[in-house]
N, C-alpha and C positions, 0 to 999 in steps of 0.2 A: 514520686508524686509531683504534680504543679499547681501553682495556683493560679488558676486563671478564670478571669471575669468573675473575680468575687467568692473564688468555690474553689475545693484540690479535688483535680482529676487524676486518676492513672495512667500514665504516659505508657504507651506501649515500645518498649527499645526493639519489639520486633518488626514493627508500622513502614520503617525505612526500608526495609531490608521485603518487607512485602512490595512495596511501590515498586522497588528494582525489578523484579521478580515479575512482576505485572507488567510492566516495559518492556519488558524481554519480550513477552507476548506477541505483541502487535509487529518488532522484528523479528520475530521466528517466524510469522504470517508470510510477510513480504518478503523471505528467503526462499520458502515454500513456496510461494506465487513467483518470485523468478526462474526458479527451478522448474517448472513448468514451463514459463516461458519462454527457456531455451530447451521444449520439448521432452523432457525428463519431466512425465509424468512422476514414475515410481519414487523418484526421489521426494518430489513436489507432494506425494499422500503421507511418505514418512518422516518427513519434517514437522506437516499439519500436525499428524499422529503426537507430538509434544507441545503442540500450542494449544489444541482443544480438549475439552472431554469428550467421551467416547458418542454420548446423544447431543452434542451442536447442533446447533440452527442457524445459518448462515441465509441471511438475505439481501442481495443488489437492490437498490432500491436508483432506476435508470433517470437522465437526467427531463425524458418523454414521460414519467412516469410511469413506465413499464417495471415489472421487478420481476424476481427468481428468488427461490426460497427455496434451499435443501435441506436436509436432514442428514447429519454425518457427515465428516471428512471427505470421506473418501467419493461420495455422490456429490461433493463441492467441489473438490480437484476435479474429477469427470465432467463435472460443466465447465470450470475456467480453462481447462485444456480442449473444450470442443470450442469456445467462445476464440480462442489464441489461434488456433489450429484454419478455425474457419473464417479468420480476421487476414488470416496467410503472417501472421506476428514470426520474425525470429531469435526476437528479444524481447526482453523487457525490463524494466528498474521501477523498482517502486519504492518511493522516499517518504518519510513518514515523519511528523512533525508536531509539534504544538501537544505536546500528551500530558491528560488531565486526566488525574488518579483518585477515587477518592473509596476513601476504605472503611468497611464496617463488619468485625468482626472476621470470619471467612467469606466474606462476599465483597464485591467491589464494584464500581463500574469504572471506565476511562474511556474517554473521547480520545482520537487524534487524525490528524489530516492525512491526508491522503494526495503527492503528486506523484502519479504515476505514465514513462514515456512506453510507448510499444512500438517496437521497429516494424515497418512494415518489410522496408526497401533500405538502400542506399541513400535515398533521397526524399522520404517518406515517414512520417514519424506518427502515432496519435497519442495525445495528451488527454489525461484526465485526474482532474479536484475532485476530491469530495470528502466526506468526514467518516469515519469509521466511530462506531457507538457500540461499544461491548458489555456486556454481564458477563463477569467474572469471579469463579469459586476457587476455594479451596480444598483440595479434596485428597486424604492422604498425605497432607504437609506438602502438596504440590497447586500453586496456582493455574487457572485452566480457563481460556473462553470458553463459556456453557450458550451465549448466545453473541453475533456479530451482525450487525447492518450497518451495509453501508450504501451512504447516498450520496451517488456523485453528482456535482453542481455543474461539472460540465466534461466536454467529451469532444477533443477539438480534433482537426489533423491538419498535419503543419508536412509542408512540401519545398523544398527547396528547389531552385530555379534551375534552370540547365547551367554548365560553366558558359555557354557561349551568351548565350541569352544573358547572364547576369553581370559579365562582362562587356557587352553592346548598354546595355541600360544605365551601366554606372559610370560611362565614359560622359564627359559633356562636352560639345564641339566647340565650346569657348573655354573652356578652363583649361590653365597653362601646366595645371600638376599634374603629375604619373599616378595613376589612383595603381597602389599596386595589390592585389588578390591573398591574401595569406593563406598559406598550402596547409589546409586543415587537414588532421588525420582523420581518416573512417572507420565507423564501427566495421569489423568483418564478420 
């Protein structure tokens, strides 16, 4: 028991150990969505397959305000794999951040951020923010997204210059220093 704000509540010792549990969630998502990314659907459904319940609701909620709404996993992986596929993506990383849990009973909800990169190219990359907003059960002593939207705030694509090209611009024909290039490694 605690006392608090004047009153004894019942502490729940299993409350922490939910929140973990509920965390996990959101990166079991984004391992499943990389997995796809690097075109491994089938792997990308059976990942989903332990972050969600079996009738999920997944909605993108785009930064034009366009949106996509599925039903089930596996008709969610079929859209982000047609979405990757037809972006010509042969990566992706998705970092996930800022996670707000809040919990009652077998039910939950948790926000968290969303920066996610997609490789186009070599030189080629697209960014996108935004916030993921889940409903979360418990169901069989297993925690489960039952609903996901998410609304990305933005959706950028970032291009790196050619070497010659960015090597002519960053010279300056009065400056006496050696501006010198550091030999970055590439994604392959």
């Amino acid at each position: 028991m605690l006392f608090i704000g004047g009153k004894f509540e019942l502490a729940s010792a299993s409350q922490p150990n939910a929140e973990l549990e509920i965390q996990k969630l959101t990166s079991c998502y984004a391992l499943g969505t990389d997995a796809i990314g690097r075109g491994n659907l089938l792997e990308g459904k059976n990942i989903y397959r332990d972050c969600f319940t079996q009738d999920a609701v997944l909605t993108a909620i785009f930064p034009d305000g366009a949106s996509e709404t599925r039903f089930g996993t596996d008709s969610w992986a079929d859209f982000v794999y047609s979405v990757f596929q037809g972006n010509g993506y042969t990566a992706t990383q998705h970092l996930i951040g800022t996670i707000n849990i809040s919990v009652q009973n077998n039910q939950a909800t948790m926000t968290s951020y969303l920066h996610a990169t997609h490789k186009r190219s070599e030189t080629s990359i697209d960014v996108a923010n935004g916030t993921y907003e889940d409903e979360v059960i418990n169901k069989n002593g297993r925690w489960k997204i039952r609903k996901r939207t998410l609304k990305l705030i933005d959706f950028l694509n970032l291009s790196s210059p050619t070497t010659a090209s960015s090597s002519t611009n960053a010279r300056s024909t009065n400056s006496s220093s050696t501006l010198v290039i550091p030999n970055i490694p590439r994604l392959k």
